[in-house]
Structure formats: C-alpha cells, structure tokens
C-alpha distance (Angstrom), angle and dihedral (degrees) to the residues before:
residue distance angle dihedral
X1 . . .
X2 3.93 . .
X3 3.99 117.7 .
X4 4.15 89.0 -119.0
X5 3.69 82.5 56.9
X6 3.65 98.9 57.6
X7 3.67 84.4 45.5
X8 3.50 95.5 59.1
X9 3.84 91.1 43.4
X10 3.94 88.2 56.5
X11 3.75 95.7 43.8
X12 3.45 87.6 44.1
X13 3.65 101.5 51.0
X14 3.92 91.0 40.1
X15 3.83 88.3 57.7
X16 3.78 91.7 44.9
X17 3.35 96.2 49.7
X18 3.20 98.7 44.7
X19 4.16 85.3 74.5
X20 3.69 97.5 65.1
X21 3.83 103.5 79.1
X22 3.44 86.8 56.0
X23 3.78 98.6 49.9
X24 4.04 81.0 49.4
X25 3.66 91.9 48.4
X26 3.95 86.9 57.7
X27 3.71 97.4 38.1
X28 3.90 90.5 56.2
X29 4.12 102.8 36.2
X30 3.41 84.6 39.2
X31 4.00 87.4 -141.7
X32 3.57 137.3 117.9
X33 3.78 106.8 168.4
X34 3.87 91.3 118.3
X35 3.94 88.3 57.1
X36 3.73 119.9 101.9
X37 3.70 112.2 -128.9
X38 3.88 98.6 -162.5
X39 3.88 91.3 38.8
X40 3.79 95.9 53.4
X41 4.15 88.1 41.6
X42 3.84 92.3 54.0
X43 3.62 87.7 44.1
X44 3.47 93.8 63.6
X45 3.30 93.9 49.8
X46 3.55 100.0 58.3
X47 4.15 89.4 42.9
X48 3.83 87.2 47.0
X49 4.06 86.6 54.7
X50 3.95 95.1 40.9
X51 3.97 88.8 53.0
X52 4.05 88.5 53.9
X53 3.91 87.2 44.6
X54 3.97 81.9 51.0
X55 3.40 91.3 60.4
X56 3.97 101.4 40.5
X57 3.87 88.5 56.2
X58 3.89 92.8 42.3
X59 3.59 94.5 -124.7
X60 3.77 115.6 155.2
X61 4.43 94.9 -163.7
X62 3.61 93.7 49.0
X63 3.75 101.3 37.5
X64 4.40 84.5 43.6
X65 3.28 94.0 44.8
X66 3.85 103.5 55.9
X67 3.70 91.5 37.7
X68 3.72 94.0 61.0
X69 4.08 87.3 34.1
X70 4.11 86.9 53.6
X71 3.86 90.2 53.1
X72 3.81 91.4 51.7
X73 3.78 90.9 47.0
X74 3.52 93.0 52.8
X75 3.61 95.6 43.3
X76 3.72 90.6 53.0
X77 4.53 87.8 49.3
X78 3.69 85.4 46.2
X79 4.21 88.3 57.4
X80 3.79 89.7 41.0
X81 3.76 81.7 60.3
X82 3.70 106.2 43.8
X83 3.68 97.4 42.4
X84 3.99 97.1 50.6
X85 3.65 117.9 136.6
C-alpha cells in the first residue's frame, strides 16, 4: 500500500472515530435536543456522495472511511428520532 494511502486510512479513521463518543453520549442520556436535524441530514448527504466518489476513484481510505462515517451519522439521526420529546 502507497504512503498517501495510509494517510488517508489515518485521517480517515481519526475523523470516523471521532463520531463515536457522541453516538455514546446519545445512547446513554438518551437525548438529542442539542443535535441539529438539518446539519446532520446534509451531512449525510455529502458523506453518502464522498463514499460513491470513493468508489469511482478506487480508493479504499476514502470509500472506508465515509462508509463507516455514514453508519455513524445515521445512527446518531436515528437517536435524534427515537429520543424526541
């Protein structure tokens, strides 16, 4: 594997990480008020659209990244949901 590759896989799994306190924030408090609906929405979107760019270019990190960053995402809009007042 290239250098830029294992670049990408670091940045990528730093970014993607970096959603999971959050999601167990949520899970826990069971709240979501803070949590912007439209944000998180248009969010993933755009991660949605960088995983199919991912795949166009054949690059593993981006394409890896944004898949397991989409999941996260939509985990955290499906706990927006369920814990609405």
């Amino acid at each position: 594997m290239l250098t830029h590759d294992w670049i990408g896989l670091l940045a990528g799994t730093l970014t993607t990480v970096a959603f999971i306190p959050q999601v167990i924030k949520i899970w826990r408090s069971k709240k979501a008020d803070d949590i912007s609906i439209s944000m998180f929405l248009i969010f993933t979107v755009g991660v949605a659209l960088w995983m199919v760019f991912g795949i166009q270019i054949g690059s593993l990190p981006v394409t890896l990244a944004n898949a397991v960053t989409m999941v996260l995402a939509l985990v955290i809009l499906i706990l927006k949901y369920r814990y609405r007042k």
